[in-house]
Every structure is written in C-alpha cells, then in structure tokens.
C-alpha positions in Angstrom: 39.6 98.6 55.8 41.4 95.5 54.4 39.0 96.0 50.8 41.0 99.4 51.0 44.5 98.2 50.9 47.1 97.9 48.4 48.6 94.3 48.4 52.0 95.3 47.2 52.4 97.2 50.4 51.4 94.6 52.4 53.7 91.8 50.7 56.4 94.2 51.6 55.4 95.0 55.3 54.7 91.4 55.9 58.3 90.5 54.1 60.1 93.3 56.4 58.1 92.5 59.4 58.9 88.6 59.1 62.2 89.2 58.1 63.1 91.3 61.6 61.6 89.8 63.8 63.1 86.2 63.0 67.0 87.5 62.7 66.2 90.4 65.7 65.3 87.4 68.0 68.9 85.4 67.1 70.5 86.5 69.8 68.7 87.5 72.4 68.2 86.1 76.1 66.0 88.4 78.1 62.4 86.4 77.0 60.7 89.8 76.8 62.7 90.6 73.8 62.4 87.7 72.6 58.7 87.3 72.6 58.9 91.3 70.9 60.7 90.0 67.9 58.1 87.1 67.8 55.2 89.6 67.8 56.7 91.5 65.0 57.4 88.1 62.8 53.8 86.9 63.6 52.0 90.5 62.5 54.0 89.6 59.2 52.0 86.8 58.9 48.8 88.5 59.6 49.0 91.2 57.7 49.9 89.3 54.3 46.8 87.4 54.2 44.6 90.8 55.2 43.4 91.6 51.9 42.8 88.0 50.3 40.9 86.3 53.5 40.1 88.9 56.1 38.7 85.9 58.4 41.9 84.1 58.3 43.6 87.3 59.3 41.5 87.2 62.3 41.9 83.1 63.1 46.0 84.1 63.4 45.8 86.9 65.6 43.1 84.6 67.9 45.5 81.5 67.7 49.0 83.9 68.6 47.0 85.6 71.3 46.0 82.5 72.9 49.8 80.8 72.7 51.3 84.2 73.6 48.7 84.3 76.6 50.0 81.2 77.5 53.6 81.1 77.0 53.4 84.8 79.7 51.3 82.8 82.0 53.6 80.3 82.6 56.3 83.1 83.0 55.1 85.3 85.2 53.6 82.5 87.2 57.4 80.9 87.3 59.3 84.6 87.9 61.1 83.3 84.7 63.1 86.9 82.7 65.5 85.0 80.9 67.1 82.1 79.4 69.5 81.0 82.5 65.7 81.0 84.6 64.4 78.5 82.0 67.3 76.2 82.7 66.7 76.1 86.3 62.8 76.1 86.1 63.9 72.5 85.5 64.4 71.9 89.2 61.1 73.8 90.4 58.5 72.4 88.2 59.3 70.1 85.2 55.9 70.0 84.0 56.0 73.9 83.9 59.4 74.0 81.6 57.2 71.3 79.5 54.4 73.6 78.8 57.4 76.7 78.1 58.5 74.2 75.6 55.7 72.7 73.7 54.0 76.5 73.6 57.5 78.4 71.8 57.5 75.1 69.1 53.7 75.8 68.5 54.9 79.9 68.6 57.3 78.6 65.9 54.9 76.5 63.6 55.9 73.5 64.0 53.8 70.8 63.4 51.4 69.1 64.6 51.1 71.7 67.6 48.5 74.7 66.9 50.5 77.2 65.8 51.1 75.2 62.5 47.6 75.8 61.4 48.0 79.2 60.8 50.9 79.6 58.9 49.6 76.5 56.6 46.5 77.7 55.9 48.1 81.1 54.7 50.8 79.5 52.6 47.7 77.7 50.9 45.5 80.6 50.6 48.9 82.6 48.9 49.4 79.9 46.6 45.8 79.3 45.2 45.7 83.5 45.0 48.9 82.8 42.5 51.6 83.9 45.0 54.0 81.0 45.2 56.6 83.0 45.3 55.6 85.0 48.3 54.5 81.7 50.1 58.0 80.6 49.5 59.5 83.4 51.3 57.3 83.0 54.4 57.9 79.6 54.8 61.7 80.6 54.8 61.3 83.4 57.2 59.5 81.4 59.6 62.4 79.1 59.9 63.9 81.7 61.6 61.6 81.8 64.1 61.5 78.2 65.1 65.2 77.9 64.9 65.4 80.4 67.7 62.6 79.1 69.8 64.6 75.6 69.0 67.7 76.9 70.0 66.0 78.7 73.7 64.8 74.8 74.2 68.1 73.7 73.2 70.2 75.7 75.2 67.7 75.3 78.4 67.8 71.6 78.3 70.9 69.8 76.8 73.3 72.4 78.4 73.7 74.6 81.7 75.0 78.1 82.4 78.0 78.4 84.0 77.1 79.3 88.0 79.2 80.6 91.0 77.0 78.4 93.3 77.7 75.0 93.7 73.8 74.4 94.6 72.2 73.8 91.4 68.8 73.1 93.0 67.0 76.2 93.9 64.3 77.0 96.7 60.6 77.0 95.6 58.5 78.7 97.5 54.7 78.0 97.4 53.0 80.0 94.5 50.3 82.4 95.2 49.5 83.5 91.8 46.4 81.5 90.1 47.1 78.6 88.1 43.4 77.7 86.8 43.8 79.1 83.1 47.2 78.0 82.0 45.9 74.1 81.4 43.0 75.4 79.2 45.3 77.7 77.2 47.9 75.2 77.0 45.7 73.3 75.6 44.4 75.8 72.8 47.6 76.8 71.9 49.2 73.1 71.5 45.9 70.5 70.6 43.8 72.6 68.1 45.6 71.4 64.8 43.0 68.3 64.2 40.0 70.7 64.4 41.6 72.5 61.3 38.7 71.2 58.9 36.1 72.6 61.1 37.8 76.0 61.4 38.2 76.1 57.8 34.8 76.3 56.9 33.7 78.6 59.6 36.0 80.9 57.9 
C-alpha cells in the first residue's frame, strides 16, 4: 500500500512517533517500558521512508527486529526487569551486561554498531528526495533515544543503587534457558555496519 499513501501524513506520524517515544523513555526504569517507547521511536523511522524506498522500510524493521531480539534474549535469559537488575548483572555475568550494552548503543544509532545503518541510510535517502529539513529533525529526535540508552549504561555502570544488604554480590544459579542464538544475534545487531555497501544495492 506504500504507492497509496500520502507523505505529509507520514512526515507527521513519523515526527510524533519519534518525538514520543524518545522524551516517553526519559524517565523510565522498568526495561519493558523502556524498550515500548523505543519501538514507538523506531516505527518513526520506518514509516518516514515508506513511500520514497519501500525496501529500506523493510531493511529497518529487519535490523530493529534482530537488535530488539537480542537485547530480550539477554534479558530474559539474565531475569533482568529493570535498571537496579542491570547494575547487579555486573556480578553474575560481565560478558552478559557487555552484550546489554553494546545492543541499546546500536538500538540508539550510534556508530559504528548496526543500528547506525539504518538511520543513515534514511537521512540520505530524505535528503536526495529534497527533505533536509525533515532529515534534520530525525537526526535530532534520535538523540533522544541514544541519550536515554546512554544514560541506562551510565547509571548501570559508573554508579550503584542504594541497597539495604550489605552483600553486593548476588547468587547465580546455573541457567537452564538456551544460550545458542544470542552470539549470532549479537553479532547482527552490533557487526553489520561494514556490509552497508552490499546491502545498499540489494535494496
């Protein structure tokens, strides 16, 4: 249907839906919510470029399924529901909170991690199509949703919740939940940005 759509209706969906979801995510600490607000941002994104390169649509809503995938992989694999359960994945399994990390900074655009490709490759396709202007405001909304995803890594690393218990190293039990995709995925969703030319002209 995108040969059907108007584009000033999507400029303004994408603008509202980028908007939210980056100043909705400020200041919250349950990750479920978090991750909402991100999926709102990110259908911003996708739904701006619909009408001028359908197949870039698609390459987006691949690339933020993938890191998405990921990024609740490593969650639910770790029990982790909030920000406080980041901090102390620290003393369960570092390489875990390293893969929570790297995959909310690709989630956020920042380069030279995956998610970057994306959001570049729209800005350029809005700005040959004469929308500088629109590009402009994209790349301002999505520092909104890197500076929360900076500020989740910030707050999980360089500082710690104030606890009752004086143990700050927690049991960990044995996991029984699989493993086997979250290196692949990490992978995907953190490595892809030199295969950028290739992608390009497949789409």
């Amino acid at each position: 249907i995108s040969p059907s759509l108007n584009m000033e209706i999507l400029i303004l969906l994408a603008i509202l839906s980028t908007m939210l979801g980056g100043w909705g995510g400020l200041n919250q600490t349950q990750m479920r919510k978090i991750l909402a607000y991100s999926s709102i941002a990110h259908m911003g994104w996708t739904v701006i470029i619909a009408l001028i390169n359908p197949n870039l649509t698609i390459l987006s809503l691949m690339i933020y399924i993938m890191t998405t995938l990921t990024l609740f992989m490593t969650l639910n694999l770790s029990s982790t529901t909030k920000i406080k359960s980041i901090s102390n994945l620290w003393n369960k399994s570092t390489p875990m909170t390293m893969i929570v990390f790297l995959t909310m900074l690709s989630l956020g655009g920042l380069p030279p991690l995956t998610g970057f490709m994306p959001k570049w490759l729209i800005l350029q396709e809005l700005i040959i199509n004469n929308n500088p202007t629109m590009a402009i405001i994209m790349a301002l909304s999505a520092l909104l949703n890197l500076f929360f995803y900076m500020r989740i890594i910030y707050v999980s690393s360089l500082t710690m919740f104030p606890t009752s218990n004086n143990l700050k190293h927690h049991w960990f039990f044995s996991q029984t939940k699989t493993t086997n995709m979250i290196p692949t995925l990490t992978t995907i969703s953190s490595m892809l940005l030199p295969l950028t030319p290739i992608l390009i002209i497949m789409t």
